[in-house]
N, CA and C atoms as an extended XYZ file, in Angstrom:
342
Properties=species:S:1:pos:R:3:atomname:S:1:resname:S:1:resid:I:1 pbc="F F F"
N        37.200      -14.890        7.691 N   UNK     1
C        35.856      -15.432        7.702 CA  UNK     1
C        35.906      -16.863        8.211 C   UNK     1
N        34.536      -17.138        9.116 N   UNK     2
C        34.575      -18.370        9.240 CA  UNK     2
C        34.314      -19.541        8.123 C   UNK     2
N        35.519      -20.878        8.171 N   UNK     3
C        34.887      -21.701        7.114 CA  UNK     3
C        33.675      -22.054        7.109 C   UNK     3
N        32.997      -22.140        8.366 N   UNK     4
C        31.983      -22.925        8.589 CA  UNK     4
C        30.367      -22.600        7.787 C   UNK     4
N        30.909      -20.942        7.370 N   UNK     5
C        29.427      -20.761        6.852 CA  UNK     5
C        29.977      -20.738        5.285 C   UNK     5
N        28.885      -21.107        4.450 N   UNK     6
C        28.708      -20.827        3.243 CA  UNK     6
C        29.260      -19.585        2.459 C   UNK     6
N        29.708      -19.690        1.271 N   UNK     7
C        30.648      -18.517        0.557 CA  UNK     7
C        29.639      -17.730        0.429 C   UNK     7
N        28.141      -17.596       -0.058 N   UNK     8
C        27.237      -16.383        0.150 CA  UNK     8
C        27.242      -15.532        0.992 C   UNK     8
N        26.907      -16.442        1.857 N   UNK     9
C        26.973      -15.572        3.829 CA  UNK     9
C        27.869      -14.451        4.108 C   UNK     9
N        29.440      -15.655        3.676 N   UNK    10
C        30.324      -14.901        4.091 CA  UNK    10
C        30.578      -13.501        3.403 C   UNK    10
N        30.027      -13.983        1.973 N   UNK    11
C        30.152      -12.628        1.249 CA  UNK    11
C        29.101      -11.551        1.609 C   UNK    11
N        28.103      -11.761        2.457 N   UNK    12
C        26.781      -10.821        2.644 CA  UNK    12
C        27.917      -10.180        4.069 C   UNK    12
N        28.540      -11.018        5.101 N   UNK    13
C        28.745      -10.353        6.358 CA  UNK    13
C        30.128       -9.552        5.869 C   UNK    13
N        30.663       -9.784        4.891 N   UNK    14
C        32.098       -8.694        3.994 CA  UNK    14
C        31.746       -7.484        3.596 C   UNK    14
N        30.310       -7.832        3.025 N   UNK    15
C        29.681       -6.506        2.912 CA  UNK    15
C        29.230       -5.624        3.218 C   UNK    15
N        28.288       -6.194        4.653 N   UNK    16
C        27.840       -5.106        5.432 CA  UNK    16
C        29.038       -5.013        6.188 C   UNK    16
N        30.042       -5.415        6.420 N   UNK    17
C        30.652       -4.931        7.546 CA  UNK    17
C        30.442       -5.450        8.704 C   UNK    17
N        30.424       -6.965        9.021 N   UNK    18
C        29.750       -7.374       10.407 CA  UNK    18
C        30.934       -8.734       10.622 C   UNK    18
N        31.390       -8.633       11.735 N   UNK    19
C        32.606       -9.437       12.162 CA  UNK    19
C        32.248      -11.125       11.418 C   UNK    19
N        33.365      -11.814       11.367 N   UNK    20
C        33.028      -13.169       10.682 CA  UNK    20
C        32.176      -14.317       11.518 C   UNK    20
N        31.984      -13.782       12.741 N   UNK    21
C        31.304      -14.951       14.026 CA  UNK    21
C        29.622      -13.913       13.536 C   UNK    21
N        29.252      -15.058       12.956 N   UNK    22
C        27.451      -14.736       12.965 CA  UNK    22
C        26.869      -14.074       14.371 C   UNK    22
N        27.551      -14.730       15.375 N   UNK    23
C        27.095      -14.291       16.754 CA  UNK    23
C        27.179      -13.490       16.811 C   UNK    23
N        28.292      -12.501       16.560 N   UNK    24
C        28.274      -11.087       16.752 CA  UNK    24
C        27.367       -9.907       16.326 C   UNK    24
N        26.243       -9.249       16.907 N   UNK    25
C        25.588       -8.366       16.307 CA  UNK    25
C        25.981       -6.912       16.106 C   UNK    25
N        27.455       -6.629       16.314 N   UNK    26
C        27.933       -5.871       16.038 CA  UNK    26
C        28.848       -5.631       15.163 C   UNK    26
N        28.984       -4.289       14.392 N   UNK    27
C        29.711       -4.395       12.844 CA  UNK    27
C        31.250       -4.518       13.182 C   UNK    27
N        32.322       -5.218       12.549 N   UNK    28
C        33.293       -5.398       12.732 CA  UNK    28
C        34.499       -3.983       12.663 C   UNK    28
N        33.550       -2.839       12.439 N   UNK    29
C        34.515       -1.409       12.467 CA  UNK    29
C        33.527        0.000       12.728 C   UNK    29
N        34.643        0.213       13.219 N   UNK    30
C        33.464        1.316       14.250 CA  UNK    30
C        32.459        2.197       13.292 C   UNK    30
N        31.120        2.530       13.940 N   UNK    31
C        30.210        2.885       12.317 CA  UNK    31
C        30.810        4.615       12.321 C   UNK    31
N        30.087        4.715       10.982 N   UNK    32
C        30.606        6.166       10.360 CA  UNK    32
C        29.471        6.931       11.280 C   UNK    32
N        29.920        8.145       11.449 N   UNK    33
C        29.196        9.479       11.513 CA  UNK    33
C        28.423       10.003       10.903 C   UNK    33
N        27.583        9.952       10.342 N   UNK    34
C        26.488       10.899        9.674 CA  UNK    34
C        27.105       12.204        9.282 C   UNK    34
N        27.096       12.233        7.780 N   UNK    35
C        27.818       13.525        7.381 CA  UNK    35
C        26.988       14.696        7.742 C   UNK    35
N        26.875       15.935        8.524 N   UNK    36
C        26.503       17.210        8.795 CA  UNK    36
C        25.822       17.626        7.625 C   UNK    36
N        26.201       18.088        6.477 N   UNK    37
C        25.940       18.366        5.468 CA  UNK    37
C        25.165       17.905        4.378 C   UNK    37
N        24.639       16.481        4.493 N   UNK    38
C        24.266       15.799        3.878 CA  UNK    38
C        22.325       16.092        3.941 C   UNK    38
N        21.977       16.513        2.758 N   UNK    39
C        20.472       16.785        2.743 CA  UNK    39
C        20.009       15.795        1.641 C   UNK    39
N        19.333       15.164        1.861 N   UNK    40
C        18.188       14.808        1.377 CA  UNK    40
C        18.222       15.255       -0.408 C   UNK    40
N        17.675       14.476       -1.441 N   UNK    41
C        17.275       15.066       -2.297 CA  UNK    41
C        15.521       15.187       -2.280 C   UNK    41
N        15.210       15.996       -2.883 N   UNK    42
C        13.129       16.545       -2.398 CA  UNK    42
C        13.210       16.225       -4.560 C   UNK    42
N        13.945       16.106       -5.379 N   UNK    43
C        13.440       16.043       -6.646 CA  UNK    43
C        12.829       15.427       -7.256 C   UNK    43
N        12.517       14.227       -6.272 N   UNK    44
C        11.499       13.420       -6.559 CA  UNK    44
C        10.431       13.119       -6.076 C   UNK    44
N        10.936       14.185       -5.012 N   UNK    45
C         9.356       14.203       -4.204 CA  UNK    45
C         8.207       15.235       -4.895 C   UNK    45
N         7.266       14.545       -4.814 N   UNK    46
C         5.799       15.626       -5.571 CA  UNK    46
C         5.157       16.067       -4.122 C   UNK    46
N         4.437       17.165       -4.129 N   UNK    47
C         3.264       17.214       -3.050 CA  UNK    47
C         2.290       16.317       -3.845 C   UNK    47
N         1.637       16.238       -2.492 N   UNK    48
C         0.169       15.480       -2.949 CA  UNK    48
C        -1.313       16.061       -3.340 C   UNK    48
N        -1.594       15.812       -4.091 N   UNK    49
C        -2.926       16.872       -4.733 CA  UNK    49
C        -3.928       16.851       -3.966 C   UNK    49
N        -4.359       17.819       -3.334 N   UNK    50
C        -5.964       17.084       -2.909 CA  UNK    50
C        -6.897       16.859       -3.650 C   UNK    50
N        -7.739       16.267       -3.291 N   UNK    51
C        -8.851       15.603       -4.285 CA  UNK    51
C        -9.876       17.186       -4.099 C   UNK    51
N       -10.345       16.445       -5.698 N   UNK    52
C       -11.616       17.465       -5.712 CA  UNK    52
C       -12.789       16.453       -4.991 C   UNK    52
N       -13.378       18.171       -4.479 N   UNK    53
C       -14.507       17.670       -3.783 CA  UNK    53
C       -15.690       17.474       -4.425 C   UNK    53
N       -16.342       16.791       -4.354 N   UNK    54
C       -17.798       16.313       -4.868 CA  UNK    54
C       -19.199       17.597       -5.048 C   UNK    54
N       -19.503       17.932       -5.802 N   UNK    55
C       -20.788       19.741       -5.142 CA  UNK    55
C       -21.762       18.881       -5.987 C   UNK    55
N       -22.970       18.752       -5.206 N   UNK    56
C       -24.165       18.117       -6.329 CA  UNK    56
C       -24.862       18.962       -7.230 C   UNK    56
N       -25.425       18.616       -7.663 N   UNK    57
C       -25.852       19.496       -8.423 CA  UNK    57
C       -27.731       19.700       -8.744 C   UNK    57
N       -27.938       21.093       -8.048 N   UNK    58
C       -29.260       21.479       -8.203 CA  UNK    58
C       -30.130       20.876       -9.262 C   UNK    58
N       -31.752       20.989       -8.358 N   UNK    59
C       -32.776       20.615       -9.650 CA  UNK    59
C       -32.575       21.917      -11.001 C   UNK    59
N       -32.309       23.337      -10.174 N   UNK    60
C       -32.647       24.033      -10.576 CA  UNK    60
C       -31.519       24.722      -11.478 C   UNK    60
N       -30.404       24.033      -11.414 N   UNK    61
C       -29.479       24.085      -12.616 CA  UNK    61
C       -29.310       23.157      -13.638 C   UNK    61
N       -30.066       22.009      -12.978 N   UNK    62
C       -30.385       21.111      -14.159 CA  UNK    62
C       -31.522       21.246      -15.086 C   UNK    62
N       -32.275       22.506      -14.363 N   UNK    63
C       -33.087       23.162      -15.075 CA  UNK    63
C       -32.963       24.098      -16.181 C   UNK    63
N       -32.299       24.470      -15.582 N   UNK    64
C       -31.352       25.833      -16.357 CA  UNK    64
C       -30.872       25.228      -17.644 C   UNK    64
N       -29.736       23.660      -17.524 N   UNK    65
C       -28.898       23.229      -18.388 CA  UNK    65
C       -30.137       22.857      -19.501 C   UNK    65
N       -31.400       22.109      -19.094 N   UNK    66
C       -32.569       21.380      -20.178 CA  UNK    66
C       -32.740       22.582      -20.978 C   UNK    66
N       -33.633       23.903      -20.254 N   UNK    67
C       -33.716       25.189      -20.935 CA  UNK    67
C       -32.097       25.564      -21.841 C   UNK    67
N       -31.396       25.403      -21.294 N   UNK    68
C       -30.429       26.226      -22.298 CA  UNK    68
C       -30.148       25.670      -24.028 C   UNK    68
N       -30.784       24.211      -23.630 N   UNK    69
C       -30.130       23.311      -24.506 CA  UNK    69
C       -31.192       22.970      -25.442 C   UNK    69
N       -32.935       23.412      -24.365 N   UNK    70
C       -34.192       23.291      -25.547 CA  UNK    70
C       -34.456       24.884      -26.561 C   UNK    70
N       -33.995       25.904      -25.693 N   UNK    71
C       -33.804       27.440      -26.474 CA  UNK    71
C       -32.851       27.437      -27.568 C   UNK    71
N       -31.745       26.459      -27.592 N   UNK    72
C       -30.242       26.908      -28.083 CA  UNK    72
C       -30.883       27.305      -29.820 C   UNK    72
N       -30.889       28.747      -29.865 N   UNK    73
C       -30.898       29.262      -31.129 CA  UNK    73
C       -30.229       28.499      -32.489 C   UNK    73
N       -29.010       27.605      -32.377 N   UNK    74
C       -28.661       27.396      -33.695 CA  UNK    74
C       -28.812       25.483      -33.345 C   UNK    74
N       -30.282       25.365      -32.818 N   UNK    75
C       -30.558       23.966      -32.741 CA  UNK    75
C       -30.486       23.489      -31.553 C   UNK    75
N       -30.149       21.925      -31.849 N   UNK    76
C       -29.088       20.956      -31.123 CA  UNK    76
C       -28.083       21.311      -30.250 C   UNK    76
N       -27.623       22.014      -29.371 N   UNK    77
C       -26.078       22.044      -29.034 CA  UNK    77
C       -25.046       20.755      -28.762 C   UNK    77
N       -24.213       20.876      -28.790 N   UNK    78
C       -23.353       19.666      -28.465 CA  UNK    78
C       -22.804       19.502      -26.995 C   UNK    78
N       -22.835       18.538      -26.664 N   UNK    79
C       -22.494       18.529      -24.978 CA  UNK    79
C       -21.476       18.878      -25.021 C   UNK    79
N       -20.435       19.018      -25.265 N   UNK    80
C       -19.229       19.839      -25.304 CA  UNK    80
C       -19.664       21.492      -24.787 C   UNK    80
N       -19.979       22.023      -25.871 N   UNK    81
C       -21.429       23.611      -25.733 CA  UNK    81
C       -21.874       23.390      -24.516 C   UNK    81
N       -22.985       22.527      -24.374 N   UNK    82
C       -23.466       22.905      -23.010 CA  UNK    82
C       -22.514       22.787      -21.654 C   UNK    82
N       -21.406       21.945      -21.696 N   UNK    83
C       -20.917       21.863      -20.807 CA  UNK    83
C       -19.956       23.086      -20.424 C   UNK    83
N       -19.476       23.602      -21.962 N   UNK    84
C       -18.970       25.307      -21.460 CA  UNK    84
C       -19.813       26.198      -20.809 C   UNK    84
N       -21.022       26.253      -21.725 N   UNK    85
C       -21.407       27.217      -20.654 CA  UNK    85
C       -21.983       26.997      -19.147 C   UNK    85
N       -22.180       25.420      -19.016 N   UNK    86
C       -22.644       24.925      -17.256 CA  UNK    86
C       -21.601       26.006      -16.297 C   UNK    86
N       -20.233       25.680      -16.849 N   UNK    87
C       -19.327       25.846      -16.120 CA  UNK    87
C       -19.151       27.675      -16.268 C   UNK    87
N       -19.453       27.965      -17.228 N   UNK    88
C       -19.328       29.536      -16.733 CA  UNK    88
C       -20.523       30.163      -16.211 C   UNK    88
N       -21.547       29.792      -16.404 N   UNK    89
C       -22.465       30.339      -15.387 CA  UNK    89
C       -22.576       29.939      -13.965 C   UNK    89
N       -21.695       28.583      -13.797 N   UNK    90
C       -22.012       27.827      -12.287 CA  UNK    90
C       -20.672       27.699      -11.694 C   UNK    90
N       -19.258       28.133      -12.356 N   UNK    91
C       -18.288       27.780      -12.153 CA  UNK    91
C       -18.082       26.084      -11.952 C   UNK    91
N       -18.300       25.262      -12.454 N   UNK    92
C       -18.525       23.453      -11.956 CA  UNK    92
C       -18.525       22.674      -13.532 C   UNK    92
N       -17.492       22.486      -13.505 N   UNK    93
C       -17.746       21.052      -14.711 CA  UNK    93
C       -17.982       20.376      -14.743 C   UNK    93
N       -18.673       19.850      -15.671 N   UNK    94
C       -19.691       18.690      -15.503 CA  UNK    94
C       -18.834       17.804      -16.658 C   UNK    94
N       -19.167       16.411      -16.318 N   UNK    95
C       -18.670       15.571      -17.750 CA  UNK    95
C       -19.324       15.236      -18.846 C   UNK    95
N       -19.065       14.450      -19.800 N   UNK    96
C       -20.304       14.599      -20.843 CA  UNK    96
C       -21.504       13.217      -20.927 C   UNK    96
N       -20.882       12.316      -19.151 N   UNK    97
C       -22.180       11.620      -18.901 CA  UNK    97
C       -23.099       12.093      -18.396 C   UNK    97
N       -22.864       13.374      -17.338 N   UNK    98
C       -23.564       14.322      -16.447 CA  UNK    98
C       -24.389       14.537      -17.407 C   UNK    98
N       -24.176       15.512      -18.433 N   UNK    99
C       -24.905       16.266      -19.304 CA  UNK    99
C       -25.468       15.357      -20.149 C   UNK    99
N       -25.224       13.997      -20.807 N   UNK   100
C       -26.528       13.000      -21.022 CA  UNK   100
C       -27.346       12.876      -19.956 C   UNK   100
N       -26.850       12.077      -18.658 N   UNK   101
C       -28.746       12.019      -17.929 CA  UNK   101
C       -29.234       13.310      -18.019 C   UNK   101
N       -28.354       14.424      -17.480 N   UNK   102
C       -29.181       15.488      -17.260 CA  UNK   102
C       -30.455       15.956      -18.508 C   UNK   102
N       -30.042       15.456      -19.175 N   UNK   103
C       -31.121       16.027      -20.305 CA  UNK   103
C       -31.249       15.104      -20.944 C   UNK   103
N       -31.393       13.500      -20.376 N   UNK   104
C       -32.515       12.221      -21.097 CA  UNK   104
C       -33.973       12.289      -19.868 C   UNK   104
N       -34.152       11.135      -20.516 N   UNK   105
C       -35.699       11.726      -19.842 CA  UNK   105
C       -35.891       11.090      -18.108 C   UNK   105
N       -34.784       10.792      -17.712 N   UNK   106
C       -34.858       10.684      -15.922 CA  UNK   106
C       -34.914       12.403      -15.429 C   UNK   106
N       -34.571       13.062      -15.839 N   UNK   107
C       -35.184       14.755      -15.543 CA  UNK   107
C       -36.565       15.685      -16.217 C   UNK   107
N       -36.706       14.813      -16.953 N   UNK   108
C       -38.002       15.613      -18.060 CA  UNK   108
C       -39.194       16.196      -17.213 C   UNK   108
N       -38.858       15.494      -15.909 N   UNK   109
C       -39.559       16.187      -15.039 CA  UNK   109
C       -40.215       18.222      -14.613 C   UNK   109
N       -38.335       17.926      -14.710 N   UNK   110
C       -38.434       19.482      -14.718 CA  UNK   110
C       -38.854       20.184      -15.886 C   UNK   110
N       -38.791       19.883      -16.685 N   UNK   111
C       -39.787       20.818      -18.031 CA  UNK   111
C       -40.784       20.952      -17.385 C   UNK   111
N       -41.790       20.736      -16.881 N   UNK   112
C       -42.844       20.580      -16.977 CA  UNK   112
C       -43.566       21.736      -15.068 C   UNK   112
N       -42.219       21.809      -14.522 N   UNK   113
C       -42.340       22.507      -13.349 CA  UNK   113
C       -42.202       24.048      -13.441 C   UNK   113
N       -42.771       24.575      -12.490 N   UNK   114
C       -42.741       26.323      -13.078 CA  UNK   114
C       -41.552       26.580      -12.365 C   UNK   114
């Protein structure tokens, strides 16, 4: 190694393998071959999910959801309840902010439509 550079240096160009003259941009021993055999590990690789897509949602299932929830035989239902059955009659889950507006009074509209 050259004295001239600093003991870091010299220890960074020992390491990679690169002759002791900084000038040189070539490694001081001939490079290796790429082993044939050598694959990749994938075990940390995930695929990537696609996103769910956005489906709006009808006047006329938000109609459906007010009716289901002003009929519901044993009262009150719980948005939990209504949100099971949104999703099995419409296949689409809804969350349980959906199902507050849907049935505060920014829709009360629809009661009142045939």
């Amino acid at each position: 190694m050259s004295s001239s550079l600093p003991p870091w240096q010299q220890a960074i160009y020992t390491q990679i393998g690169y002759a002791a003259n900084p000038d040189i941009d070539s490694p001081s021993s001939t490079p290796q071959q790429p082993d044939p055999n050598f694959r990749p590990s994938t075990s940390n690789l995930t695929t990537p999910k696609t996103p769910k897509r956005r489906r709006a949602i009808t006047d006329g299932e938000r109609k459906a959801l007010r009716a289901h929830a002003a009929n519901s035989p044993n009262g009150k239902p719980r948005h939990q309840e209504l949100g099971r059955w949104f999703e099995s009659k419409y296949n689409h889950r809804l969350s349980q902010s959906t199902i507050s507006t849907i049935l505060g009074p920014k829709f009360a509209y629809l009661d009142s439509e045939n």
